[in-house]
C-alpha positions as CSV (number, residue, x, y, z in Angstrom):
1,X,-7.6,-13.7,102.9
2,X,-6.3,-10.4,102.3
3,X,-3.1,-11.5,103.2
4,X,-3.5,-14.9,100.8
5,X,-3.8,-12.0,98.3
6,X,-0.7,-10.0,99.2
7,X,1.1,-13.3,98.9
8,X,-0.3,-14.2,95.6
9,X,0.7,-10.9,94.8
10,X,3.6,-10.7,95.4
11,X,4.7,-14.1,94.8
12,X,3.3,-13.2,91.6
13,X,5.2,-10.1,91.1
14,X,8.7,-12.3,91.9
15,X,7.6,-14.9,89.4
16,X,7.2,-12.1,86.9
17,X,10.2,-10.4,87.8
18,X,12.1,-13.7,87.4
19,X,10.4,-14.4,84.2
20,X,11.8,-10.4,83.1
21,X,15.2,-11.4,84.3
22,X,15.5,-14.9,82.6
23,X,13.8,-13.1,79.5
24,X,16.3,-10.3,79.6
25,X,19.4,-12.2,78.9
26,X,18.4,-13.5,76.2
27,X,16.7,-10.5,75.0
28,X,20.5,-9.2,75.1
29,X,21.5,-12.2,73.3
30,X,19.5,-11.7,70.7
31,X,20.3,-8.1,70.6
32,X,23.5,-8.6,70.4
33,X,23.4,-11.1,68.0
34,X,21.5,-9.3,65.5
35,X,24.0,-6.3,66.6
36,X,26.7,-8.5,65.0
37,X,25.2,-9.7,61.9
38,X,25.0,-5.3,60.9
39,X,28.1,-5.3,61.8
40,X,29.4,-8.2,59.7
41,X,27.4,-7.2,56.7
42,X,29.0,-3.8,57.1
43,X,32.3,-5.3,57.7
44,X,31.7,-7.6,54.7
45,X,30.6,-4.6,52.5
46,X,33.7,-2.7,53.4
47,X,36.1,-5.6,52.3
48,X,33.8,-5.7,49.2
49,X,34.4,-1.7,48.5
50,X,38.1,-2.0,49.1
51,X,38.8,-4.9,46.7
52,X,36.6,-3.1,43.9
53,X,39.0,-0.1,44.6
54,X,42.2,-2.4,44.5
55,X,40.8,-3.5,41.2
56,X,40.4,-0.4,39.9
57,X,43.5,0.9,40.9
58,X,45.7,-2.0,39.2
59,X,43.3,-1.7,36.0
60,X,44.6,1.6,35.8
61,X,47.9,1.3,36.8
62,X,48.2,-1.5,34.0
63,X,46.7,0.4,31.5
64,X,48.7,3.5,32.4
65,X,52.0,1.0,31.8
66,X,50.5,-0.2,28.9
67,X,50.5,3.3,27.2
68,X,53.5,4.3,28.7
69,X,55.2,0.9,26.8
70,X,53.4,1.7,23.8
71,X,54.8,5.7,23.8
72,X,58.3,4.4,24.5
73,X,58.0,2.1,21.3
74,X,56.5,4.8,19.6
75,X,59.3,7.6,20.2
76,X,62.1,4.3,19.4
77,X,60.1,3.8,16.2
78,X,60.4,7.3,15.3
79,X,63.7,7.8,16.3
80,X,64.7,5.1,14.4
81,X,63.0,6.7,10.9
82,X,64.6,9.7,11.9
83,X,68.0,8.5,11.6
84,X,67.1,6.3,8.8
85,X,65.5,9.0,7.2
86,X,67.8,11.8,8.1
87,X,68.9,12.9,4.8
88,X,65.6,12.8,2.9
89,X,65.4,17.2,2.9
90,X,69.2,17.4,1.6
91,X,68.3,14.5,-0.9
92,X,65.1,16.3,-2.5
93,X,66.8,19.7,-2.5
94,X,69.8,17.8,-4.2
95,X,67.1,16.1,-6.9
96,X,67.1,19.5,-9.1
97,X,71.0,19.8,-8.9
98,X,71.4,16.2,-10.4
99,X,68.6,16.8,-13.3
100,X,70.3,19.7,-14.5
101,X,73.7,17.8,-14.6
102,X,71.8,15.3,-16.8
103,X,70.5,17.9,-19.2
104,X,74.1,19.3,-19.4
105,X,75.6,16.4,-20.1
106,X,73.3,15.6,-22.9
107,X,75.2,19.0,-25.1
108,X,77.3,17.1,-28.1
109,X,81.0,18.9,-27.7
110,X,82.0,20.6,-30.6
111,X,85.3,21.6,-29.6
112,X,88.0,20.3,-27.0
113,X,87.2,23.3,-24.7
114,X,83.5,22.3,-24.2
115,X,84.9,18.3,-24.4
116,X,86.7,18.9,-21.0
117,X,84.1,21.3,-19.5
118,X,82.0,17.9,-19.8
119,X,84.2,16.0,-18.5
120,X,84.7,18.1,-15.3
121,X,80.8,18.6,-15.1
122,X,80.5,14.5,-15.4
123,X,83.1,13.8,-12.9
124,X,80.7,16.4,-10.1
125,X,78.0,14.5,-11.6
126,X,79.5,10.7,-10.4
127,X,80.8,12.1,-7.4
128,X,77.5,13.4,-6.2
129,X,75.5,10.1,-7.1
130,X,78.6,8.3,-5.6
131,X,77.3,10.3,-2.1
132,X,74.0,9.6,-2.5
133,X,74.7,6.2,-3.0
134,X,76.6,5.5,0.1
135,X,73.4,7.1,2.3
136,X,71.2,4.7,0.4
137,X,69.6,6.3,-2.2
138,X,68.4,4.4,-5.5
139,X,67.1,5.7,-9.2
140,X,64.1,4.3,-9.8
141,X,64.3,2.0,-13.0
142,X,61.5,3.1,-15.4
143,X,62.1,2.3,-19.5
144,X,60.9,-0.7,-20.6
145,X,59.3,-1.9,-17.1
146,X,55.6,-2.4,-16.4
147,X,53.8,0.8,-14.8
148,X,54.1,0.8,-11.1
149,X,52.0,3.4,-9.6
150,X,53.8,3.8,-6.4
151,X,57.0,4.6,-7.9
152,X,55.7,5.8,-11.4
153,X,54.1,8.9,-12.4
154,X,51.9,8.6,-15.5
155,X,52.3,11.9,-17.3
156,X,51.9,10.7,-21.2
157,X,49.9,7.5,-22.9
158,X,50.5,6.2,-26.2
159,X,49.4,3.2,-28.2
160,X,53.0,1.4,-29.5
161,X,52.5,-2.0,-30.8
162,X,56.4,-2.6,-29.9
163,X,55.5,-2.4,-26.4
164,X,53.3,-4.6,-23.9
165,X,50.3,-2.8,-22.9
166,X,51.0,-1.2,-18.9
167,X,54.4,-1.0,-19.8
168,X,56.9,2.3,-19.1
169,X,57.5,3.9,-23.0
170,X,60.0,6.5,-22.0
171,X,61.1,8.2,-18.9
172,X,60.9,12.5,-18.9
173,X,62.0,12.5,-15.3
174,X,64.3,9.9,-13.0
175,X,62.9,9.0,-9.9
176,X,64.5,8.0,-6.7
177,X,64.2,6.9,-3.5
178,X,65.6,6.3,-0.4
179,X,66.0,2.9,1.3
180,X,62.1,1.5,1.4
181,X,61.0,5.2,1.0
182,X,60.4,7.1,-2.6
183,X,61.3,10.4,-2.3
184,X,60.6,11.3,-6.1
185,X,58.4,8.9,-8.7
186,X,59.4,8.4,-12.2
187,X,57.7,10.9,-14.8
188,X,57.0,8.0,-17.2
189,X,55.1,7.7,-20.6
190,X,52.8,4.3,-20.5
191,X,51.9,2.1,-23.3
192,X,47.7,1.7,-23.1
């Protein structure tokens, strides 16, 4: 009997071992199976990572076009008004000049002297205007049209029955301005 139970034994031990090894494999199976599925789901969270950075990265590279296009339109645009504009400081510092030709052109002549005097200070007077015409500068029109406060400087009311109420009365000072732009408003006197 004592050898039965060595047999038993170790008939029992081989059925266990056999057991272990048949168990084993697919113990490593399932090892290795749940070994891939980390290793997907790592894999899958990498590909996940690098698209968000892709994304990013051509968010901010159109963006960073976008404002590059939108500078370059803005230096065009202001190169543009630059040239357009280009002769706005000469113009104002010119303003004064052509006033005071006005006012002397006003004086009555008494004598023939003073008669060609005018006439000389008239012809500087035309040929300036004439210059400033050609770069595109305009006199405001103010007498007799209604009050425009964008081109018009109020600087006098009165209350004329002759005249429509917001209309111009008289103008103390021409104003002017350049292409779209108004470099000086009209000093006006406006009917209430």
């Amino acid at each position: 009997m004592a050898e039965e139970n060595q047999l038993n034994k170790e008939e029992t031990e081989e059925i266990k071992e056999q057991q272990l090894t048949e168990e084993a494999p697919a113990e490593t199976e399932n090892a290795s199976v749940e070994e891939e599925q980390p290793a997907e789901e790592a894999s899958l969270e990498k590909i996940n990572e690098l698209e968000q950075q892709l994304e990013e990265s051509e968010n901010r590279y159109l963006r960073l076009r976008a404002d590059f296009d939108n500078f370059r339109r803005r230096v065009q645009l202001e190169r543009e008004a630059s040239e357009k504009y280009r002769a706005q400081d000469l113009i104002s510092d010119l303003l004064p000049l052509i006033d005071n030709f006005e006012r002397a052109l006003k004086v009555e002549a008494t004598n023939e002297q003073t008669e060609s005097v005018l006439q000389g200070v008239e012809m500087v007077y035309k040929g300036v205007l004439a210059a400033l015409e050609k770069e595109g500068v305009e006199v405001i029109e103010a007498a007799g049209s209604e009050f425009d406060p964008h081109v018009h400087q109020a600087v006098m009311t009165d209350s004329d029955e002759n005249y429509q109420p917001n209309e111009v009365i008289e103008e103390f000072q021409k104003g002017y301005k350049l292409k779209d732009r108004i470099i000086r408003p009209s000093m006006v006197k406006v009917n209430q």
